[in-house]
C-alpha positions as CSV (number, residue, x, y, z in Angstrom):
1,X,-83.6,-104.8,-70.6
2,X,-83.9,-101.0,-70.7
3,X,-88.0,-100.0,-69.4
4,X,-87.6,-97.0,-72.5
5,X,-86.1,-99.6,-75.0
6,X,-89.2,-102.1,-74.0
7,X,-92.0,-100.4,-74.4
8,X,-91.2,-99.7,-78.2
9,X,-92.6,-102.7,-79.7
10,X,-92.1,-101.4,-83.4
11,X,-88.2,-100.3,-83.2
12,X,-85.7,-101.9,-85.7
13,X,-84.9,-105.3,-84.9
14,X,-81.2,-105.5,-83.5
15,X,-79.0,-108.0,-85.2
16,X,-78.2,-109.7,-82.0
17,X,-81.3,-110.1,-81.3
18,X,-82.1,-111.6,-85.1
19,X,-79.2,-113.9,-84.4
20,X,-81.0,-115.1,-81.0
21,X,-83.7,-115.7,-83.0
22,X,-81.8,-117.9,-85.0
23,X,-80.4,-120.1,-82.6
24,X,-83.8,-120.4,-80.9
25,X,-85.5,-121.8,-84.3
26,X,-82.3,-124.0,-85.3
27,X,-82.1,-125.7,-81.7
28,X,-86.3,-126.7,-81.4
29,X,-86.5,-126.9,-84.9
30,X,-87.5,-130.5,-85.2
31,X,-89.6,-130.5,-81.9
32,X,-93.2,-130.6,-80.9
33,X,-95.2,-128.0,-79.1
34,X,-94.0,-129.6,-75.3
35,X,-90.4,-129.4,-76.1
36,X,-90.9,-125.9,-77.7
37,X,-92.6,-124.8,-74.4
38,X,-90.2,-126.2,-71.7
39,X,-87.6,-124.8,-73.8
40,X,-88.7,-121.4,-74.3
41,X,-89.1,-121.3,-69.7
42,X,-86.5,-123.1,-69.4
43,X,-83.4,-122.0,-71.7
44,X,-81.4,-119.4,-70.6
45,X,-81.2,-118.5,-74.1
46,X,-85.2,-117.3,-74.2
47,X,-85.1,-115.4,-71.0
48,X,-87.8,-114.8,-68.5
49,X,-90.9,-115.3,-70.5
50,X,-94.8,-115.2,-70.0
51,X,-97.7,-116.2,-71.5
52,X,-100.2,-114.0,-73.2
53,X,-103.7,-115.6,-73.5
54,X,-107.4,-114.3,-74.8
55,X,-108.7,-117.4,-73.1
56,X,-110.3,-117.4,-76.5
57,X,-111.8,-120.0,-79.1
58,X,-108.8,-122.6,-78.5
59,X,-106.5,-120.8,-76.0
60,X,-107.4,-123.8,-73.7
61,X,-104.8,-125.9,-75.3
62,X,-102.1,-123.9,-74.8
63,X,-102.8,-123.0,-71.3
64,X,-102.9,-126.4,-70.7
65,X,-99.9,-127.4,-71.8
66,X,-98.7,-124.3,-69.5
67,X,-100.1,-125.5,-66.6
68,X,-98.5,-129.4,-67.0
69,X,-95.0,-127.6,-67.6
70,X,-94.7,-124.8,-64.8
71,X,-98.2,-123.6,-63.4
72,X,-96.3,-120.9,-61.9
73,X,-95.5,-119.6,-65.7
74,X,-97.2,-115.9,-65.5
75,X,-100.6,-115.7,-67.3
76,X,-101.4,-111.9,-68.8
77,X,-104.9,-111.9,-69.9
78,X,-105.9,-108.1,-71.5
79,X,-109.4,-107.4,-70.0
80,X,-110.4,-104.6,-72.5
81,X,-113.1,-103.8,-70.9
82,X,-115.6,-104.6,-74.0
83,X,-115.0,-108.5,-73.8
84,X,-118.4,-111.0,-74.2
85,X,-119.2,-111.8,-70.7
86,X,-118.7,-115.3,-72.0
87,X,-114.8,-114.7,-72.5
88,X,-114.7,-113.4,-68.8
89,X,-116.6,-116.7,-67.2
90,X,-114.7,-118.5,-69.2
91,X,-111.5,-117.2,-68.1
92,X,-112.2,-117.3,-64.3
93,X,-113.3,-121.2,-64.7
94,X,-110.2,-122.1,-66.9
95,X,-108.2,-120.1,-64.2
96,X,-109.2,-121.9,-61.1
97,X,-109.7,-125.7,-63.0
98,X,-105.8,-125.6,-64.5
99,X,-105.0,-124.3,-61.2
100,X,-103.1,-121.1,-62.8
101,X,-100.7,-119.9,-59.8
102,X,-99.4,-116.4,-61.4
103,X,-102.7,-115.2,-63.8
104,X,-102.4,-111.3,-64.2
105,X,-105.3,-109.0,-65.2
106,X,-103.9,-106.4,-67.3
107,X,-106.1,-103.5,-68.5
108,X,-105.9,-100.1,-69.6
109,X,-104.8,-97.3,-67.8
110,X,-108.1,-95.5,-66.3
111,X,-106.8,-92.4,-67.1
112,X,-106.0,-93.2,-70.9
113,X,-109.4,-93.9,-71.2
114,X,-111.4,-91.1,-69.6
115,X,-109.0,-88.7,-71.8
116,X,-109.2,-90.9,-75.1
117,X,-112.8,-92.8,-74.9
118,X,-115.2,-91.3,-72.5
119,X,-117.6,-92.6,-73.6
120,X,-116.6,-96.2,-74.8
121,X,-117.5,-95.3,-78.5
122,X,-113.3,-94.9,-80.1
123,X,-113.9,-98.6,-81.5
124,X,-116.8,-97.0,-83.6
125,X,-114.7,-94.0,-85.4
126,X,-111.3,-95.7,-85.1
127,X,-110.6,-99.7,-84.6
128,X,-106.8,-99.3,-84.6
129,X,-107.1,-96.7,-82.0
130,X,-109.1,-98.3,-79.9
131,X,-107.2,-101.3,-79.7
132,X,-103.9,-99.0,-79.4
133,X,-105.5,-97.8,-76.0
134,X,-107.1,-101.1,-74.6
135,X,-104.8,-103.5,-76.1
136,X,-101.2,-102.4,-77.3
137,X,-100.3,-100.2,-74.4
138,X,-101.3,-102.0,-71.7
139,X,-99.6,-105.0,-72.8
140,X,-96.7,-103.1,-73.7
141,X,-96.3,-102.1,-69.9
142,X,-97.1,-105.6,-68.5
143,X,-94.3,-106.8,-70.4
144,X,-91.7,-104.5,-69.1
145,X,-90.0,-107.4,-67.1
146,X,-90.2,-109.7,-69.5
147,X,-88.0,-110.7,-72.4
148,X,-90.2,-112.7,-74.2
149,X,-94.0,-113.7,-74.6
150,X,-95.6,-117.1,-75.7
151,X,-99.2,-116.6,-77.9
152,X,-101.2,-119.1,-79.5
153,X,-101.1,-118.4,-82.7
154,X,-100.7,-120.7,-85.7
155,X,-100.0,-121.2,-89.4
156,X,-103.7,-121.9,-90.4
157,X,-105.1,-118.8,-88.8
158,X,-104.6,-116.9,-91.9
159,X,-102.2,-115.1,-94.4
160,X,-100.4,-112.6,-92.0
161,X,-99.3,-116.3,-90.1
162,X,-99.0,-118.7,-92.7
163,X,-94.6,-118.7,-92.5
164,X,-95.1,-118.6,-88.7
165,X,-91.6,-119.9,-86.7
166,X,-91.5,-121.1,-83.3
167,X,-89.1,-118.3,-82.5
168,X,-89.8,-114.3,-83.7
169,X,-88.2,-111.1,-83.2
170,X,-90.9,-108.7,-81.4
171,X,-88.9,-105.6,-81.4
172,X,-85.3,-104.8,-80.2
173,X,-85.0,-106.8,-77.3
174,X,-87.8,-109.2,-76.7
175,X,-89.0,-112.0,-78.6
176,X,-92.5,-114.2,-78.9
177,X,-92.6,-118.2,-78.5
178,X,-95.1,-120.0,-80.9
179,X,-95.1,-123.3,-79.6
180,X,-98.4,-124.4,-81.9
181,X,-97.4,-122.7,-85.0
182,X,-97.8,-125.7,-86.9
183,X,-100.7,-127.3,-85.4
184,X,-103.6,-128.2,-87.4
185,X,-107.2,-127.7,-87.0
186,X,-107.3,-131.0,-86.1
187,X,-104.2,-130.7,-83.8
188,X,-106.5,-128.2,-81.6
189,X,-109.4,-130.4,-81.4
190,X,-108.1,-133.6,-81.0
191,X,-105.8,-131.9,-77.9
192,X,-108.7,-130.5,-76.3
193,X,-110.7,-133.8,-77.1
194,X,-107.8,-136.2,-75.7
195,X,-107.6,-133.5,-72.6
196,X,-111.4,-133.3,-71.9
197,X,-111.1,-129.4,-72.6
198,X,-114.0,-127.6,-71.9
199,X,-114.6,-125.1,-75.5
200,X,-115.4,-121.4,-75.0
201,X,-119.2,-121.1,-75.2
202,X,-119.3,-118.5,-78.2
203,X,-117.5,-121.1,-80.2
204,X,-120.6,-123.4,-80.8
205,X,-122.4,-120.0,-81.8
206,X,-120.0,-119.7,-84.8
207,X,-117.3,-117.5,-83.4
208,X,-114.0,-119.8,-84.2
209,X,-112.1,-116.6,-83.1
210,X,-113.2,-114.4,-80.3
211,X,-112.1,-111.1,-79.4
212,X,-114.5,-108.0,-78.2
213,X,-117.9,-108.2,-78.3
214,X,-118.1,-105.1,-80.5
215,X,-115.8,-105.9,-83.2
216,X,-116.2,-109.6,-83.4
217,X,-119.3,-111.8,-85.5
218,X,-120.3,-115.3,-86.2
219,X,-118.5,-117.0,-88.8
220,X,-120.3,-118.3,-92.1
221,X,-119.0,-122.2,-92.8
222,X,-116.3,-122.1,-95.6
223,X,-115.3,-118.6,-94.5
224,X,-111.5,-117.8,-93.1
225,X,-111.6,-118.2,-89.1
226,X,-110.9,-114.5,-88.6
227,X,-113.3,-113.3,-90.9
228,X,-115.5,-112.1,-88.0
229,X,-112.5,-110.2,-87.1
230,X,-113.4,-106.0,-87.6
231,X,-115.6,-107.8,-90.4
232,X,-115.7,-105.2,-93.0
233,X,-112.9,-103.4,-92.6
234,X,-108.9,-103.9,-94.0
235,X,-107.9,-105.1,-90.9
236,X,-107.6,-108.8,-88.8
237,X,-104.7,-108.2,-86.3
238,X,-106.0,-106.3,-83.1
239,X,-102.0,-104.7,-83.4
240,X,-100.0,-106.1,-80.2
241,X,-98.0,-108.0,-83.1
242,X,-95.2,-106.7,-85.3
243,X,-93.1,-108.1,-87.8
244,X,-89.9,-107.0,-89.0
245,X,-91.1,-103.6,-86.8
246,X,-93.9,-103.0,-88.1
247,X,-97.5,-103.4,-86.6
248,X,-99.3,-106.7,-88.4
249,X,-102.6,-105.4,-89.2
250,X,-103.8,-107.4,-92.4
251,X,-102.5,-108.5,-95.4
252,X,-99.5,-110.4,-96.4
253,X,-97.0,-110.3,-93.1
């Protein structure tokens, strides 16, 4: 994969890449989450793929189902730098109890951020910004070797991921594996039940979905999982996701 050609997350999709894609969705089509995930390591056909992890609200599940099919998969976890102090505990204990062999710290670049937010305030004048330059970049460079990424997300978690595939396009060349796309709420609990998961301490606070402490607030009962997300503002997708090219930021996908 070209290093220029990767780090441009929102160029046109390629049509053989649409078509690999294809036969990615068609071949696991009928399978569960497991099969999904040894495939997407495992079949020459996916590439060399990571996984991509908040070690948020349910990330447990899926990085447990890492660790029983290859603990040696790579772990990138974006330490923005304005995460709860929960998220980081909680990521160092998850790290060490599922025995994670390959877990890479990915943040942004020190310079970026002396030039663009001295003084740690960009996330007050510009959200999208802010997660451009703690987020989007530094992701984009961690996955310069990679041809794919697995995430966590699922159908349920809102409109902009209610026709989510196991299999998308994520710009020219690389794609993103959705092994739980169609779990349920109930899917995540009873895992992490059955598994004796430990949750992420926020969640009992009302935060089903955790991502920097600045930007992120309980959750009323009845209210959409990510509305705690930028609440206020026209906006529930931090921006390392595109589809069809273009960055997924809210509304309809």
């Amino acid at each position: 994969m070209p290093p220029e050609a990767a780090m441009d997350f929102s160029a046109p999709v390629l049509p053989e890449q649409e078509e690999r894609v294809r036969v990615l969705n068609d071949r696991y089509r009928h399978h569960g989450a497991t099969a999904v995930l040894e495939g997407a390591l495992r079949d020459p056909e996916a590439g060399k793929i990571a996984l991509v992890s908040s070690f948020g609200a349910e990330s447990v599940a899926l990085l447990h189902l890492v660790s029983m099919v290859d603990p040696s998969t790579p772990v990138l976890f974006i330490d923005t730098q304005m995460l709860f102090r929960e998220t980081l505990d909680y990521q160092a204990d998850l790290a060490e109890r599922l025995h994670l062999k390959d877990l890479r710290i990915v943040r942004a670049n020190p310079l970026d951020l002396q030039k663009e937010d001295p003084d740690d305030l960009l996330h007050t004048v510009d959200t999208d910004a802010c997660c451009d330059l703690r987020k989007t970049r530094p992701l984009q460079r961690a996955l310069r070797e990679f041809d794919g990424w697995i995430t966590g997300r699922k159908r349920f978690q809102g409109a902009t991921r209610s026709d989510l595939e196991f299999f998308e396009a994520d710009g020219p060349h690389r794609i993103k594996v959705n092994p739980l796309a169609h779990w349920a709420p109930e899917d995540v609990r009873t895992y992490m039940e059955d598994n004796r998961l430990p949750r992420h301490p926020l969640v009992a606070r009302g935060y089903p979905s955790i991502g920097c402490a600045p930007c992120t607030s309980p959750v009323a009962p009845g209210e959409d999982p990510r509305a705690g997300r930028w609440r206020g503002e026209d906006k529930n997708e931090c921006g390392i996701h595109f589809v069809d090219g273009k960055m997924v930021r809210g509304g309809a996908a």
